[in-house]
DSSP file (Angstrom, degrees, kcal/mol; ACC not computed):
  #  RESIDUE AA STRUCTURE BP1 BP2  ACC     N-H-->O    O-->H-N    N-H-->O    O-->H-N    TCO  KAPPA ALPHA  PHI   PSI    X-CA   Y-CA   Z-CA
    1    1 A X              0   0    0      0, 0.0     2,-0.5     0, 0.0     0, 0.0   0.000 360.0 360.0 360.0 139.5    9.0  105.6  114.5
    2    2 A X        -     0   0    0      2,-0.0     2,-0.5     0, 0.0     0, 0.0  -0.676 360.0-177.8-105.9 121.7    9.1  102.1  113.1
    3    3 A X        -     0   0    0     -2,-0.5     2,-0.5     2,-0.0     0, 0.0  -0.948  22.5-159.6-125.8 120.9    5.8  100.6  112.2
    4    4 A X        +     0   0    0     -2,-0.5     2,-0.5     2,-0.0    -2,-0.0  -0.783  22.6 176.7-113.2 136.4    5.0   97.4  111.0
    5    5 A X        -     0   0    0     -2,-0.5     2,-1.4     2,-0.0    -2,-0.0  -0.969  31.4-137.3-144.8 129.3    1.3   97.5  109.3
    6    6 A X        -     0   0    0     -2,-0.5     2,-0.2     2,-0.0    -2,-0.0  -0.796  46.4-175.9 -90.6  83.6   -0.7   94.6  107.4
    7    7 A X        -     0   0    0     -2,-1.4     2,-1.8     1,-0.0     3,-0.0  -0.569  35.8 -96.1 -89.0 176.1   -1.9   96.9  104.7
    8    8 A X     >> -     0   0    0     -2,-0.2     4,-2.6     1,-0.2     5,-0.8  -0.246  32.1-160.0 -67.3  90.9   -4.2   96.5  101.6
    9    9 A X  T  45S+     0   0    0     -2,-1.8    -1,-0.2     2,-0.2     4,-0.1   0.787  88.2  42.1 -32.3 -46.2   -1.7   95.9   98.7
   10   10 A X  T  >5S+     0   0    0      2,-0.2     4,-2.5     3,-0.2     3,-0.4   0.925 110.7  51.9 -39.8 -75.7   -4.3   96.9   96.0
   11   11 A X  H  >5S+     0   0    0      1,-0.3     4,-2.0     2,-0.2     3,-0.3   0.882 117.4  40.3 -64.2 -46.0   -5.5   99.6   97.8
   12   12 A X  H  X5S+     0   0    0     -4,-2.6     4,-1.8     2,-0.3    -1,-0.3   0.860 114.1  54.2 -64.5 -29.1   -1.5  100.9   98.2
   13   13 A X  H  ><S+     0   0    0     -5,-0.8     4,-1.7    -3,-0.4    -1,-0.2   0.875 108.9  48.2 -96.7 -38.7   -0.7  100.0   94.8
   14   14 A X  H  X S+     0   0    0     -4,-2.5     4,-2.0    -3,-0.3     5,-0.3   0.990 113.0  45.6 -80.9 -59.9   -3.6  102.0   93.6
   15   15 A X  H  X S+     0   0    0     -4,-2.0     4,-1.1     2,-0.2     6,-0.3   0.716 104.9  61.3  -3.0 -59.1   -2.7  105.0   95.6
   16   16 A X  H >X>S+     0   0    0     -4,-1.8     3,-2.3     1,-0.3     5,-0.9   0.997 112.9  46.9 -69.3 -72.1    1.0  104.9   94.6
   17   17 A X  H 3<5S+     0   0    0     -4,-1.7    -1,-0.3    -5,-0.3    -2,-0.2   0.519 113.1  32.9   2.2 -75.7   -0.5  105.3   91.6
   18   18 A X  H 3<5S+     0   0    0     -4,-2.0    -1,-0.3     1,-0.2    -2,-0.2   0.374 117.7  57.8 -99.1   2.4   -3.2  108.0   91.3
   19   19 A X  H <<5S-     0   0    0     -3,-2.3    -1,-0.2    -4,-1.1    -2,-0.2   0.451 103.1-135.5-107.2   5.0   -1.2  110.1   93.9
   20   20 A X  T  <5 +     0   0    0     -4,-0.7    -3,-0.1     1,-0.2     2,-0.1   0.492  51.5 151.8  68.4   5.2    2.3  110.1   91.6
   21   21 A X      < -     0   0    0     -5,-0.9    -1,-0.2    -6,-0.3    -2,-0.1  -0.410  48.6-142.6 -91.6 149.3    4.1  109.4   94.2
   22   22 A X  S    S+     0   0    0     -2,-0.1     2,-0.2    -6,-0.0    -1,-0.1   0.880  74.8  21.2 -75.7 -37.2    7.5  107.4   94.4
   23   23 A X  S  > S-     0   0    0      1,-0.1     4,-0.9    -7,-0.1    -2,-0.0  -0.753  76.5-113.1-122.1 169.9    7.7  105.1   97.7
   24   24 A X  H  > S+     0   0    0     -2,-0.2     4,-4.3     1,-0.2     5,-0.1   0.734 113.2  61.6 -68.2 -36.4    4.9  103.7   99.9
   25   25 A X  H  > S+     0   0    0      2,-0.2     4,-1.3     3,-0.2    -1,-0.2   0.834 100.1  57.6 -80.4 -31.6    5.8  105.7  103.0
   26   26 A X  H >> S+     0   0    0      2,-0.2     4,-1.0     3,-0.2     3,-0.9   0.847 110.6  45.3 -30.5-115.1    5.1  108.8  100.8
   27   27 A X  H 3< S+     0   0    0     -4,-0.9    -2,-0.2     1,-0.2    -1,-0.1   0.334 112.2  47.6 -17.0 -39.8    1.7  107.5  100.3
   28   28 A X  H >X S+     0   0    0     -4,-4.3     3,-2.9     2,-0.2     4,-2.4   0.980 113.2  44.7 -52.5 -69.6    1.0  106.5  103.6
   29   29 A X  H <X S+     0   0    0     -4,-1.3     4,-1.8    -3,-0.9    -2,-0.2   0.834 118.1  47.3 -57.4 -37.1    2.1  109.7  105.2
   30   30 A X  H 3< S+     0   0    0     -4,-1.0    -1,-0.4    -5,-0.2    -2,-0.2   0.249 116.3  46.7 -82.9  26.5    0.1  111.9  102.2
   31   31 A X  H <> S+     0   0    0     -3,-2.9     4,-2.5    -5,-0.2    -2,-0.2   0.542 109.4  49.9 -76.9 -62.9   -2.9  109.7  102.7
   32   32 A X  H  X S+     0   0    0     -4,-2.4     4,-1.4     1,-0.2     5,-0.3   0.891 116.3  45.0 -63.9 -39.1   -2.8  109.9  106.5
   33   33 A X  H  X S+     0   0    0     -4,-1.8     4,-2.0    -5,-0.4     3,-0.3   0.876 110.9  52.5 -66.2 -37.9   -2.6  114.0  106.0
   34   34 A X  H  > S+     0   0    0      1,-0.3     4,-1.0     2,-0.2    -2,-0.2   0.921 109.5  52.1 -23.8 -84.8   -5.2  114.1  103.5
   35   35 A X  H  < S+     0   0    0     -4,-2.5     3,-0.4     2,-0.3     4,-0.4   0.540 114.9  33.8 -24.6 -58.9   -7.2  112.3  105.8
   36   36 A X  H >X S+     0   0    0     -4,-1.4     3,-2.8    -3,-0.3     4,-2.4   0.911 116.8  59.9 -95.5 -68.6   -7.0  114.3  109.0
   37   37 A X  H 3< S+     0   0    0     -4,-2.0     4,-0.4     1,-0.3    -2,-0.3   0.700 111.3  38.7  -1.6 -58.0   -6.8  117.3  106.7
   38   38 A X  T 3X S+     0   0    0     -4,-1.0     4,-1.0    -3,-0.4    -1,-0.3   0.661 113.5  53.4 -75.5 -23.0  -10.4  116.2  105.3
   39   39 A X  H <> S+     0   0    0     -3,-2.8     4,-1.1    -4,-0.4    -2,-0.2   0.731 109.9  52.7-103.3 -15.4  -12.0  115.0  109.0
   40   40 A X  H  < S+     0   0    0     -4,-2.4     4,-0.4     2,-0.2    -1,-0.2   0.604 107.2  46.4-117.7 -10.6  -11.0  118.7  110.4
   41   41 A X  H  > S+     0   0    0     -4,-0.4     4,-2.4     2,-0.1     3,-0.4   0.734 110.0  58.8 -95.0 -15.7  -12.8  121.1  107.5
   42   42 A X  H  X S+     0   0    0     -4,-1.0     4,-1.1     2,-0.2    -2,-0.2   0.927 102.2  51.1 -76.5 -34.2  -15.8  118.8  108.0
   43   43 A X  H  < S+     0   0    0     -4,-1.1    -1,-0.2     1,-0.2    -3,-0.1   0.746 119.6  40.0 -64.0 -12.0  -15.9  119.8  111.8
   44   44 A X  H >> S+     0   0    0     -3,-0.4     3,-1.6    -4,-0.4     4,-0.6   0.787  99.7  58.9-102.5  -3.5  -15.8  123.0  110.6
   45   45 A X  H >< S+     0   0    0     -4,-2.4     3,-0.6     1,-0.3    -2,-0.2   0.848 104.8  64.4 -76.3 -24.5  -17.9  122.9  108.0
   46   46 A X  T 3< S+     0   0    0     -4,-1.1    -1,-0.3    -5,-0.2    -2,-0.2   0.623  92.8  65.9 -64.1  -9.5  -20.5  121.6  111.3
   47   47 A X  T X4 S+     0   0    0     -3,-1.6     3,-1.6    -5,-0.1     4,-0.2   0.731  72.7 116.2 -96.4  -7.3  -20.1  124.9  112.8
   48   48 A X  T << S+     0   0    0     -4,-0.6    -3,-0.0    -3,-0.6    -4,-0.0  -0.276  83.3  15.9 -41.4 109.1  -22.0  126.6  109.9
   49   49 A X  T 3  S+     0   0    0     -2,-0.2    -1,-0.2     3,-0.0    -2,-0.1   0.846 110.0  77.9  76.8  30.0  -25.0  128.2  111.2
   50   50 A X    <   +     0   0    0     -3,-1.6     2,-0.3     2,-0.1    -2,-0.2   0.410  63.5  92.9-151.0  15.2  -24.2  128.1  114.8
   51   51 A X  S    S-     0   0    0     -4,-0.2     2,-0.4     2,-0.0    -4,-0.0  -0.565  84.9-113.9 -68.8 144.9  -21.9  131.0  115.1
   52   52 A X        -     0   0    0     -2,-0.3     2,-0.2    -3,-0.0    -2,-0.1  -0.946  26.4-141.5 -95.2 135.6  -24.4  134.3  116.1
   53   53 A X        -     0   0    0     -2,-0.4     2,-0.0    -4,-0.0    -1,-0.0  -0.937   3.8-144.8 -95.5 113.6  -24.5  136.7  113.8
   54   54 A X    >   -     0   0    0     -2,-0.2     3,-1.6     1,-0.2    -2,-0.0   0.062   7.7-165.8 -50.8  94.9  -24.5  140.3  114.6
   55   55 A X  T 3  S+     0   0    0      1,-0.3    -1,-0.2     3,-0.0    -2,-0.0   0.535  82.5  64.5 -97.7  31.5  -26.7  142.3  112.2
   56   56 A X  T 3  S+     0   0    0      2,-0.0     2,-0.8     0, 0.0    -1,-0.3   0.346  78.1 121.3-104.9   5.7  -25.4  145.8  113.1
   57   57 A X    <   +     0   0    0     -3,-1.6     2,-0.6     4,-0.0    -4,-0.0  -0.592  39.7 177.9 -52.4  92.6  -22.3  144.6  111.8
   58   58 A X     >  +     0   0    0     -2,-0.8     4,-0.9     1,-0.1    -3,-0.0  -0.943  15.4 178.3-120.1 109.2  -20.8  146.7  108.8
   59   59 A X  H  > S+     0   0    0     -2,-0.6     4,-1.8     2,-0.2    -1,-0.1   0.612  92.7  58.8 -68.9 -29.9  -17.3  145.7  107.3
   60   60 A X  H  > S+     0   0    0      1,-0.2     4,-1.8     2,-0.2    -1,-0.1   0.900 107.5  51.4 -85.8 -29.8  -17.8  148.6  104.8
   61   61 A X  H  > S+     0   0    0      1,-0.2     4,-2.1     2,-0.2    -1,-0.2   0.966 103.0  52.9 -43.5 -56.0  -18.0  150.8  108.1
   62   62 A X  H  < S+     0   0    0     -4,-0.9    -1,-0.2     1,-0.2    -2,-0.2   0.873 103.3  56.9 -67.4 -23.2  -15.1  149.9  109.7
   63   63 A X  H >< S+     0   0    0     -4,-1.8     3,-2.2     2,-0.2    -1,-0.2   0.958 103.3  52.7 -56.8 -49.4  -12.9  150.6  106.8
   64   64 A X  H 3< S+     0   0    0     -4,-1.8    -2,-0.2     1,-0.3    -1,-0.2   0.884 105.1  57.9 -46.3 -43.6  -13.9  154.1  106.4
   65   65 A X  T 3<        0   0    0     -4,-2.1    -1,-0.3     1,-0.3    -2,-0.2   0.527 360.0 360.0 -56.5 -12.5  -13.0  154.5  110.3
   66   66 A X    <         0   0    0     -3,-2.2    -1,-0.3    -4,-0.1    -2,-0.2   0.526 360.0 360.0 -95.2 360.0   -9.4  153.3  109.4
């Protein structure tokens, strides 16, 4: 899909850079992954302490059973 986008020059140019990468659309598209990549372990990293945990729950049990 063909996009036309008034980015930061600097800010690409700096990218290009520190991410090694050859073309701009490389950089966008690992930026943009990065990016969702980062926003979706920080939703889980909100679920920390709101899961119940079961404290008859023995992992070392359930192997023996196997």
């Amino acid at each position: 899909m063909a996009t036309n986008l008034a980015l930061d020059d600097a800010l690409l140019d700096e990218a290009l850079a520190l991410g090694g990468l050859k073309t701009k659309r490389e950089t966008v598209n690992t930026a943009l992954a990065e990016f969702i990549r980062r926003r979706r372990a920080s939703e889980i990293i909100e679920l920390f302490g709101t899961v119940p945990y079961d404290d008859d729950y023995d992992y070392k049990r359930l192997r023996e059973q196997r």
